[in-house]
N, C-alpha and C positions, 0 to 999 in steps of 0.2 A: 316911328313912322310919322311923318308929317301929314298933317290935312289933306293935302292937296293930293297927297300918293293914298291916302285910305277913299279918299272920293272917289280916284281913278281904277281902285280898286272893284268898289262896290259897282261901279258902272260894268266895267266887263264881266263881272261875275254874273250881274241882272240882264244882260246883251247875252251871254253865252248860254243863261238858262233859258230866254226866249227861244231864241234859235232851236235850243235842244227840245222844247215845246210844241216850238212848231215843227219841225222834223219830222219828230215822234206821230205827231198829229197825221201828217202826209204818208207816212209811212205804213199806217195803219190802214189804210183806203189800199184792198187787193181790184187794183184794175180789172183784170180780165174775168174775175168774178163776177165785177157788177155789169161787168160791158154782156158776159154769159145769161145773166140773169132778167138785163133789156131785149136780148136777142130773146131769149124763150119766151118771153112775155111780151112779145111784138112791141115794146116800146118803139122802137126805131122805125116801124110804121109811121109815126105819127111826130116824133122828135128827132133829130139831130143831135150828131155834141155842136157843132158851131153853124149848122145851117137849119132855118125856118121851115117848117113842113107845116101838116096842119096845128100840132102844136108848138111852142115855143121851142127854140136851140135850149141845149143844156147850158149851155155856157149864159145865154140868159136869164134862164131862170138863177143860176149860180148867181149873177148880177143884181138880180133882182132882190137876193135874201142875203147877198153877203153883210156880214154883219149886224145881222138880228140874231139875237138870243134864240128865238124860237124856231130858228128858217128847219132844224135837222125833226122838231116835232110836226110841224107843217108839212112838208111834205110828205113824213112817212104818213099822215093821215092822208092825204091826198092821193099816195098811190096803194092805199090800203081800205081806202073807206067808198068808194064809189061817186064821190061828192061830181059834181056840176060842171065840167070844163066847157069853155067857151070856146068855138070854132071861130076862122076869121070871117064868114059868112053871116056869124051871128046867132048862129044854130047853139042849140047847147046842148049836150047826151053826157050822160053817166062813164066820169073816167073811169076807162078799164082798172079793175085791181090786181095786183101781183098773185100769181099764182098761190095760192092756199099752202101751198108745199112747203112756198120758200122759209126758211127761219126768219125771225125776227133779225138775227145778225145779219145776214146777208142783206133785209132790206135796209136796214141800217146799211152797211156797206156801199150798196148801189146810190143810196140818196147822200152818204159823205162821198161818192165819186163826183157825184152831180154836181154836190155843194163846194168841190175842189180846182172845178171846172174855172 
C-alpha cells in the first residue's frame, strides 16, 4: 500500500468515526421526553425553542454554550438548583427547578435537547 492510499485511508476511517459520534450523540437526545418534561414543569412559560419570552430561546441558550466543556453541567445546575435568573426588566427571582420527580436522566436528556438546539 502506498503512502498516499494509507493517508486516504486513515482519513476516512477518522471522518467515518466522527460522523458515527456524532450520530450516536444526536441519537441519544429522546425529543419528546424532554419537550414532556418542559411542558410539566412550565418551562415553556418563560422559554421558547426559537422565540424570546421572558427567558431566553432554547436555541439561544444552545448558542450560547455550544462548545464549552461545561455548558451540559451548567445548565443541569441551573435548572435544578434555584440559582438567580435575570428578567429583561432587570428583575431577578429564583429559577424555577425541575420537578423533584424527574430522574437525573431525564434532566440530563431535556438539557442535551436544549444543548442540540
Amino acid at each position: 500500500m502506498t503512502r498516499q492510499a494509507y493517508s486516504s485511508m486513515l482519513l476516512s476511517t477518522a471522518a467515518a468515526l466522527t460522523l458515527a459520534f456524532s450520530l450516536n450523540a444526536s441519537a441519544a437526545v429522546d425529543v419528546d421526553a424532554a419537550k414532556s418534561l418542559a411542558r410539566e414543569n412550565n418551562c415553556f412559560k418563560c422559554h421558547g425553542v426559537d422565540k424570546e419570552k421572558d427567558g431566553p430561546s432554547y436555541k439561544k441558550v444552545a448558542e450560547k454554550y455550544r462548545g464549552k466543556a461545561d455548558a451540559e453541567a451548567k445548565l443541569i445546575h441551573h435548572v435544578t438548583s434555584g440559582e438567580k435568573a435575570k428578567f429583561p426588566d432587570g428583575h431577578e427571582e429564583e429559577h424555577k427547578n425541575i420537578n423533584g420527580k424527574a430522574s437525573p436522566e431525564a434532566i440530563k436528556n431535556l438539557v442535551d435537547w436544549i444543548l442540540s438546539l
